[in-house]
N, C-alpha and C positions, 0 to 999 in steps of 0.2 A: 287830275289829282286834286284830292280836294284839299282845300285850306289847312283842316286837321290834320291832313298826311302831312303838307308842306313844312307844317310848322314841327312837328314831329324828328323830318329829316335837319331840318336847319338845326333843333337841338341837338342832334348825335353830330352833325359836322364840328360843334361848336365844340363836341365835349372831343370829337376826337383831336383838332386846333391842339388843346389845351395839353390830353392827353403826350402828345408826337412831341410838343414842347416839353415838357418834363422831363418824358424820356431819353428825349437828347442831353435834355440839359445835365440830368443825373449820370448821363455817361461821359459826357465833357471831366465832370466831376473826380468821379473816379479816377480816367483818364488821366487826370494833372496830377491827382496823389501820385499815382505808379510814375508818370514822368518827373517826379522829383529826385526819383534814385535809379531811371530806368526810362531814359526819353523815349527810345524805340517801343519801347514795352507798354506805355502811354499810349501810345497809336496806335498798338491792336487792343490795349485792355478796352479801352473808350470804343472804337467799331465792333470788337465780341458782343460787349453790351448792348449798343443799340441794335445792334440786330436782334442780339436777343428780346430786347424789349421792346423790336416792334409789332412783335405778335401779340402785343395786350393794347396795338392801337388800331385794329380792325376793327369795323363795325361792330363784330358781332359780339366781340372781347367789350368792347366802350357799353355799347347795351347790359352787358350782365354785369362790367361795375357798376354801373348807374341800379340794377335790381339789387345787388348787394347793399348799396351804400342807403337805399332808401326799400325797407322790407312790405312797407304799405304799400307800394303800389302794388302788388300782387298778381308779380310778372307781366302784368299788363303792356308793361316799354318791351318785353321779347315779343308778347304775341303780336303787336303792331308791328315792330321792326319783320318778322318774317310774312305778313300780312302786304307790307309792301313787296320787300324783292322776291314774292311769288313761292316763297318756298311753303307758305299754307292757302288754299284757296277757302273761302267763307261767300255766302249772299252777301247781296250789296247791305242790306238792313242789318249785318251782324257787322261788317265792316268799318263801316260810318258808325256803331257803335261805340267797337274798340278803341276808333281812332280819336273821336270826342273823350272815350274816358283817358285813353294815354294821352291827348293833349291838353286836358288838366292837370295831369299828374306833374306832366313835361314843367308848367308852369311853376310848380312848387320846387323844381328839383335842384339842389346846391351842388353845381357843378366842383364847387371847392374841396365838398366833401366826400366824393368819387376818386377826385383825384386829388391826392394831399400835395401840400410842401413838403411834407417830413421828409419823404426819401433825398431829393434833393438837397435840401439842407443838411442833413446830416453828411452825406459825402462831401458836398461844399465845408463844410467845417473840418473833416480829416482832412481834406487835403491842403486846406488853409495852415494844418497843424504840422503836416507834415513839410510843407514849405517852411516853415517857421524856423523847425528844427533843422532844415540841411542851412538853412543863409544861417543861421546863427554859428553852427558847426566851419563853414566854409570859411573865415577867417584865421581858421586854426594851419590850414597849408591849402594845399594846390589839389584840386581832386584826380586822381589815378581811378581811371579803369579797369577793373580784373576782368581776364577776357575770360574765365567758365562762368561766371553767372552774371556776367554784365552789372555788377552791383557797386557802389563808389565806395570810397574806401579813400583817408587823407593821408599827406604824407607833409611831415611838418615841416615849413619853410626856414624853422628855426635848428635843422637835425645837423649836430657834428657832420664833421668833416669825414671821410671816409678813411680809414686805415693809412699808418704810413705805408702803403704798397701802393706803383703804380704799375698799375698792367697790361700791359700791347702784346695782344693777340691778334698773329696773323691767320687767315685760313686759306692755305693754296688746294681749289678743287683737282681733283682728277687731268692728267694733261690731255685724256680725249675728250672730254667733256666742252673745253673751248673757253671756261669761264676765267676769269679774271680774280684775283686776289682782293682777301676782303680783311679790312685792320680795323679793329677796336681796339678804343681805351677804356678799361675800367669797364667793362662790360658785365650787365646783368645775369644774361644766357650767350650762350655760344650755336650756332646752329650751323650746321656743313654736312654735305656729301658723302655717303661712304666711300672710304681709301682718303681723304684730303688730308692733309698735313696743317697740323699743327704748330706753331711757333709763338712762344711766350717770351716776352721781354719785360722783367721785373726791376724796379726799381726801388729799394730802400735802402736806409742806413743799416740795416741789421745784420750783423756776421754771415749769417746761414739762411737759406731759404728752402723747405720739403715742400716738394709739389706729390701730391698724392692723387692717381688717376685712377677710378675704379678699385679701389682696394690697395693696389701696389704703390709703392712710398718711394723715393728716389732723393737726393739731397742736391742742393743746384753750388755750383761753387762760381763766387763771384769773377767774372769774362776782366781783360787790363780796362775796358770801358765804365766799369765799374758797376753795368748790370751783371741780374741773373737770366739765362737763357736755357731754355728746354725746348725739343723739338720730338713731338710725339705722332702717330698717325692715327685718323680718328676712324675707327671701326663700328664702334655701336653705341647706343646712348649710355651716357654715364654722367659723372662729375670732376670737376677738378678743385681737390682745395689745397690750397697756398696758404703755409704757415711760416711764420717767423719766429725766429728763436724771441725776440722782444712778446712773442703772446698773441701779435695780428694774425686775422686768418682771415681767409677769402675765399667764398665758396661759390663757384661757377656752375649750374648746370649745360650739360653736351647733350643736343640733342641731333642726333645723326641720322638723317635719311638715307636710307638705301635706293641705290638706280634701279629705278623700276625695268622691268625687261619688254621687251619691245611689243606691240599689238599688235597680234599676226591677224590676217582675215581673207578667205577664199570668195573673193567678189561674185565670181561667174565657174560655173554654173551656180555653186551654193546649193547642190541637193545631192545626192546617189542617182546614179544614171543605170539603167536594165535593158540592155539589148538581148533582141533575139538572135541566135547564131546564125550569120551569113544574112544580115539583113543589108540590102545593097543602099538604102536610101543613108544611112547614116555616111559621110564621109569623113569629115572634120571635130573636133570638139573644142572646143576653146575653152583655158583655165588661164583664171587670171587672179591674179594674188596681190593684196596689199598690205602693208608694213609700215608702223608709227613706231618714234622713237623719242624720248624728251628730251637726248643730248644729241643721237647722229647714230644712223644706223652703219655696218661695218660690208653686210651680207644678206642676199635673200633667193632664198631656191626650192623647188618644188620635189621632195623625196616621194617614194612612192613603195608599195610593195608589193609585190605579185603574188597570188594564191593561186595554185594548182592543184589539183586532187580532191579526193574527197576522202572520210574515213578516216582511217590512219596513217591515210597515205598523201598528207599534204604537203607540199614545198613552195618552202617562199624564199622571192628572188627581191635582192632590196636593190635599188636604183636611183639617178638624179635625173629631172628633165630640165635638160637647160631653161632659164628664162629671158624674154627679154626686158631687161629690166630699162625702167625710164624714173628720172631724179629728181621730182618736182622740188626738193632742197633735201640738204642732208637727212633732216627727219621724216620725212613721208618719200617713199618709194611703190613703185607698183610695178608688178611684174605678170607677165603673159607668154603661153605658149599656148599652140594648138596640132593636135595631132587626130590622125584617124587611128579605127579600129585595127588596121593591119598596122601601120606604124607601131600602134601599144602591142603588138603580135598575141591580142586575144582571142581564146579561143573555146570552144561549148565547153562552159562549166568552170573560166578561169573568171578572178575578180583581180582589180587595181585598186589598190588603197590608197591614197595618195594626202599627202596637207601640205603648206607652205609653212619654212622653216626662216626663217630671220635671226640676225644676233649683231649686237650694238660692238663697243670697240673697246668693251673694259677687257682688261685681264682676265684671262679664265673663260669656262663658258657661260658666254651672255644670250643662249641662244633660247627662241620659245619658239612653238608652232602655234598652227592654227588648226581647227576645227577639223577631225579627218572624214573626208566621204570617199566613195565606190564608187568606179564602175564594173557590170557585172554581164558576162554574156548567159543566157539563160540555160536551163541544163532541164534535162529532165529531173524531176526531183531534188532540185539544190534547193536548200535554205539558206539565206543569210543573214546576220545581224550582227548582233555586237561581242566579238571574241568568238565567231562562228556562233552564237545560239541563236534561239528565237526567239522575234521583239517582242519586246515583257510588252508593248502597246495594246488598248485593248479594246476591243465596244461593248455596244451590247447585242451584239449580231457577229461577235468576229468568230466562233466557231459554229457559227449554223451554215453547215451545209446549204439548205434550203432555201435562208437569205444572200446565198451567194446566187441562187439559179434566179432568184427576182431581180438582183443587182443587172446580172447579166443577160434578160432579158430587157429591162429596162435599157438598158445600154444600146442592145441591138436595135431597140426601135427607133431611138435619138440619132442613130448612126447618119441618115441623109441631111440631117439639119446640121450636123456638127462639123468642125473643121477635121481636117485629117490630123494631123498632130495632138489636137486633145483629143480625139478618139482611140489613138493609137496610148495616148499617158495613162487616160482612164480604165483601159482593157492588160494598160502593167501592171496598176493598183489591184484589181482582182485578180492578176495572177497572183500577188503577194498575197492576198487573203486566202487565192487556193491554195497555196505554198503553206500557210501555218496551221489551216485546217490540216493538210496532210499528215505533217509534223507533229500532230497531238496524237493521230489515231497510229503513226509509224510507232510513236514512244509508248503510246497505249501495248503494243504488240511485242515491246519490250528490244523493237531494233528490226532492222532489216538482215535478213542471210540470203546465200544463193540459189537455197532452192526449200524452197515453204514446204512445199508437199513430203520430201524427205521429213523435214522438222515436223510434220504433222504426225507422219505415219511412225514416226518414233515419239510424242510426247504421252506424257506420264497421263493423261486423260482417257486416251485412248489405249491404254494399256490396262487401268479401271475396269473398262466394258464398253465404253462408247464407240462406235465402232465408223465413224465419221466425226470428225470436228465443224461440224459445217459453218460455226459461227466464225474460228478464224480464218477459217476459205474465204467467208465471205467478207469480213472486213480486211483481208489481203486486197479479194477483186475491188473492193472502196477507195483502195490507196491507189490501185493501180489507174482506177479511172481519174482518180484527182490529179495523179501525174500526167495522165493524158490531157486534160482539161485544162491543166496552167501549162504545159505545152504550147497549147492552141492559141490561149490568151494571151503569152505572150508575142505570140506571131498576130496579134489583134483580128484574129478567127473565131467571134463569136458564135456563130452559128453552129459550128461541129461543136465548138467548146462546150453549150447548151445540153450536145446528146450526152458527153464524157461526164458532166455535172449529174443528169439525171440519172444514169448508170451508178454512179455513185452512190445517190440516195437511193435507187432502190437496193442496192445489197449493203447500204448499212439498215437498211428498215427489217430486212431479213434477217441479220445478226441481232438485232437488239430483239424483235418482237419475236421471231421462235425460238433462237435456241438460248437467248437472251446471254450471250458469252461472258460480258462485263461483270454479269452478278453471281460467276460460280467461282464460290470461295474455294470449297473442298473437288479434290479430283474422282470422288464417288459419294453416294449418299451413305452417311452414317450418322451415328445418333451419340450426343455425348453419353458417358457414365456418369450421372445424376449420383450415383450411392458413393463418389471418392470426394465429393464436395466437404471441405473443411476436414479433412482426415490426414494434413500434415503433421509433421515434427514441429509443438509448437513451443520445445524445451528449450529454443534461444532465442525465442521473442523476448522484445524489450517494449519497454517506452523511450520513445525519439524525444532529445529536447533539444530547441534549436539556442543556441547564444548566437545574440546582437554582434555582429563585430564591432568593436569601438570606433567611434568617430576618428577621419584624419585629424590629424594637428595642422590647426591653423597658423600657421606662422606671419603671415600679412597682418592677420587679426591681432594678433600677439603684439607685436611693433606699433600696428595704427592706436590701440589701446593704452599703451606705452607714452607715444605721442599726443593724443588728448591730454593724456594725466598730467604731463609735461607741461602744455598749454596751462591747463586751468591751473598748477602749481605756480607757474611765473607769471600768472593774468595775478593771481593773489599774492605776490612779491613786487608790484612795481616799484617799490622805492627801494628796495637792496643796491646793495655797492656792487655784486656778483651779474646783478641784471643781464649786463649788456652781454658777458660771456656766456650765460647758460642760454640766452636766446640762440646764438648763434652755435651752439652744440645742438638745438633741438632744429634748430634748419639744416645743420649735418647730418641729423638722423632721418628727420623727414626724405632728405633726399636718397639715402644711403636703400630703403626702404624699395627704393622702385622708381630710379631714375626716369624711364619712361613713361613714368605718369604724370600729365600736365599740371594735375591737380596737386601733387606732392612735389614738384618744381615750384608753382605759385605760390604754394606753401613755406619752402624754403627762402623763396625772394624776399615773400612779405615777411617771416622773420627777420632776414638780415635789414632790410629798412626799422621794421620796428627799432633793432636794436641799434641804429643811429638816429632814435627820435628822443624827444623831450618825453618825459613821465605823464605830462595831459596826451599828450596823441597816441602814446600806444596802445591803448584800451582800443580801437577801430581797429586798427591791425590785428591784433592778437586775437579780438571778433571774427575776424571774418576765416584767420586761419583757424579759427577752430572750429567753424561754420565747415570749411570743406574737408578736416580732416574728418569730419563725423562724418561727411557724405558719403568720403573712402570707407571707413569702417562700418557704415551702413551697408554698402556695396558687397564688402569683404564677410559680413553676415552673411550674408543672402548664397552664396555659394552656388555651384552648379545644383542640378539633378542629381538625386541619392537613386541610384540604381537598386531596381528590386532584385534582392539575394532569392536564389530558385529555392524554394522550400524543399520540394523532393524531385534532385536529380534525376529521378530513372523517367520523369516525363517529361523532362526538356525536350524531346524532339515533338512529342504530341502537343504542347505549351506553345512551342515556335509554331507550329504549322496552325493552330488555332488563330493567331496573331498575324500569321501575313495566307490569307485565304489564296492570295494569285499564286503562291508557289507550291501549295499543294491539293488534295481532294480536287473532285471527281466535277464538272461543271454541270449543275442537273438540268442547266436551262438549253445548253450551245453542245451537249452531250461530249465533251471530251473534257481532257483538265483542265484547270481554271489555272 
């Protein structure tokens, strides 16, 4: 390396040094602003940035601000920098050139003016400012957390006393739950169980006390103890506010979680299982089932359902298989049975449905399942899937014929290398591929009867002139061979399988290419009447005009609208005499709006503190609650999906079929329907 490269590189390290230090340093920067109102949020904003800004401290980034910041060199610092790590090659005489002219340039170059202070300092001073302003703010009270935007917010050390009301609320959970009793004074929110109980003990001098839940209003009469006492059951989120005839009110949000219902899950097998009829290797099956619960579960058992028949003539037999159930603690249970093929008493053509059933120990039914899968013994021509049809699953080979006889030759030759058990799985999976191939060309033909030839020799085609149908002969003999062929496959008889595949494809190549059956619309040749075109009655044509239907009513919107106005009306009243009561109506509205929403409980809390602060500290409160009531009725804009109104009803069914291609029209590629 010559001199002139050496010194070359020592300048780009030196700029990139300087570079890597800025860029950190300007994300520390940042970093601290956002951690003055948002500590956690300070640690990703500061690592976002330098990541981001460390791809302007690559070589190759440092080389092009060094040509930007100095325009005479005349890219001379790139074509060195590629010069060295090989990305241009030159003779040595042009080399040693470049490298003398870029390491004079190198010498003149103001590394300071590549890379500025400015950005740096600039964040260093916002967040200098913004530290300023929260210490200066921070003597005003204690700072509080709002847990949806993580953002501080004060609450003044100087605020009135709270209501003459004192409040002890007990919450007793559910008695199978197991949980223990929980008492607050004077509490915020209330949070419990669905079904827990309720119990309030109120204290004040005031004659009368109306405890209002949800809507319904009840009046509490003073106990010889000289509280008020109510005892309610808590079913769904809502509120509670407590008034006194003295003018105090007190307004609590209930936020009630519902007992989740138990996680069921079929451990083993975990798939649909496809025997062939009277296969002797199969003896046992083991199902085994597991159960979570968050309080204790009650019960757990494996139902099942038996399918017999085919056509119209199916019967189903519903049944329990014992399990043996084992208790790793109340909440997690697991259960096991195993049974053979004659035990399940199946037989060619029947299926078992089968899921595990759990249920916890609340009142009522607590029960859920799991996942349901099959076993099925194989039939000639059975299909299965889901509510008996066939799997909407698809490829791009799943009705080619043709790529079934390469699957299944391919298979055949793998057969001495491969274990017996995946030979025998792999040769089930193409019997199900033969099985839906069949199934397209069966429905193609519009259904199976008992005797084709009868239905031949009587259809409307052949009553035309035609005096043979040979196309649907021939796609009958196509079915029949596919029924033979997943026969075979499923007995894992590839070999014969092979002949009943190829049978196949040669009499569907017969039906499509001679008599081409698929494409005859009309049952004889005729010619339309060209001269009755446009020769209707056109005496009660109109013109169609469609009307818009009007937008729903938003009613959310309505309220949260309501609510802002509210806000910025008593943000511009801080010093009235009426202050502290209208605050405390507008956190009864907030809440009243949509108990269950965290953001309109926060809203309501931060009203009722506003309204026990001093006239300097409410302005941050009354901020911040209007900060999230606008998030709400930003939210409450936005509305679902407006659904497209059908312009003209009489092609709704040609509209839908356009829009889901797999459920209708003809597959041009796999030759059956898509």
């Amino acid at each position: 390396m010559s001199p002139d490269e050496r010194f070359i590189r020592d300048t780009i390290d030196a700029a990139r040094r300087r570079a890597g230090l800025l860029a950190a340093a300007e994300a520390a920067a940042w970093g601290a602003a956002v951690a003055a109102i948002w500590p956690a949020g300070g640690a990703i904003v500061a690592l976002a940035l330098a990541v981001w800004r460390s791809r302007a401290v690559t070589r190759g980034a440092v080389v092009r601000a060094l040509e930007r910041a100095h325009p005479d060199a005349r890219n001379v610092m790139i074509t060195a920098h590629e010069l060295s790590n090989g990305r241009m090659v030159a003779k040595p005489a042009i080399r040693d050139r470049v490298f003398a002219d870029a390491a004079a340039r190198a010498r003149q170059l103001d590394r300071r003016r590549a890379f500025s202070l400015t950005p740096f300092v600039r964040a260093l001073t916002l967040a200098s400012i913004v530290w300023i302003v929260v210490a200066a703010r921070a003597p005003l009270g204690t700072m509080t957390r709002v847990p949806l935007f993580n953002r501080l917010t004060f609450s003044t050390s100087t605020a009135t006393a709270p209501g003459a009301m004192r409040v002890t609320a007990t919450i007793q959970p559910p008695s199978y739950t197991g949980l223990a009793a929980t008492t607050l004074v004077d509490p915020s929110q209330l949070q419990a169980i669905e079904g827990s109980t309720l119990s309030l003990s109120i204290e004040s001098a005031t004659p009368a006390i109306t405890v209002e839940q949800d809507g319904a209003s009840r009046t509490l009469a003073r106990t010889p103890d000289g509280r008020f006492t109510s005892r309610a059951e808590l079913t769904k989120t809502g509120y509670l506010l407590i008034t006194a005839d003295t003018g105090a009110r007190r307004l609590v949000p209930v936020v009630v979680s519902p007992d989740a219902l138990p996680a069921v899950k079929l451990t083993a097998p975990g798939r649909d299982l496809r025997y062939a009829a009277g296969n002797p290797s199969i003896t046992n099956i083991a199902i085994e089932a597991r159960a979570t619960d968050d309080f204790g579960l009650k019960s757990l058992a494996l139902r099942y359902t038996k399918v017999s028949g085919s056509g119209e003539q199916f019967d189903f037999q519903e049944g329990e298989l014992p399990l043996r159930v084992t208790q790793a603690s109340g909440r997690d249970w697991t259960g096991s049975v195993s049974r053979s093929l004659a035990e399940l008493n199946l037989k060619d053509g029947d299926m078992l449905v089968y899921r595990a059933v759990a249920s916890d120990a609340r009142p009522g039914d607590g029960s859920a399942s799991s996942d349901a899968f099959f076993i099925e013994m194989s039939t000639l021509g059975a299909t299965a899937g889901d509510a008996f049809t066939l799997p909407e699953e698809e490829t791009k080979y799943a009705l080619s014929q043709q790529m079934l006889i390469m699957k299944t030759e391919r298979l055949t030759q793998q057969r001495p290398s491969m274990p017996a058990g995946d030979f025998n799985e792999a040769a089930q999976n193409l019997a199900v591929e033969q099985r839906m191939i069949r199934a397209e060309f069966v429905f193609m033909l519009g259904g199976e009867i008992e005797d084709e030839d009868v239905e031949a020799a009587q259809s409307n085609e052949l009553q035309e002139g035609r005096l043979q149908n040979r196309g649907q002969r021939d796609l009958r003999a196509a079915t029949v061979a596919m029924s033979q062929a997943e026969k075979l496959l499923t007995g894992a008889n590839t070999v014969e399988a092979l002949v009943a595949e190829r049978a196949a494809v040669a009499a569907l190549q017969r039906a499509f290419s001679k008599d081409r059956y698929i494409l005859r619309a009309l049952g004889a040749r005729s010619q339309l009447d060209q001269t009755r075109r446009l020769t209707g009655n056109l005496s009660q044509a109109a013109d169609w005009h469609r009307v818009p239907p009007d937008p729903a009513a938003n009613r959310r919107l309505a309220q949260l609208d309501d609510l802002l106005r509210g806000i910025s009306e008593l943000t511009a009243a801080t010093g009235t005499r009426d202050w502290r009561s209208r605050a405390l109506v507008l956190a009864e509205q907030a809440l009243r709006i949509d108990p269950a929403s965290a953001s309109l409980r926060q809203i309501a809390t931060g009203l009722q503190r506003a309204a026990d602060m001093t006239a300097a500290a409410r302005s941050s409160a009354l901020a911040s609650a209007a900060t999230l009531a606008a998030v709400e009725a930003q939210r409450a804009h936005a509305g679902g999906t407006l659904a497209a109104p059908m312009v003209a009803p009489a092609l709704r069914g040609a509209f839908n079929d356009a829009l889901n291609p797999v459920a209708s029209g003809f597959s041009r590629t796999g030759g059956g329907r898509k």
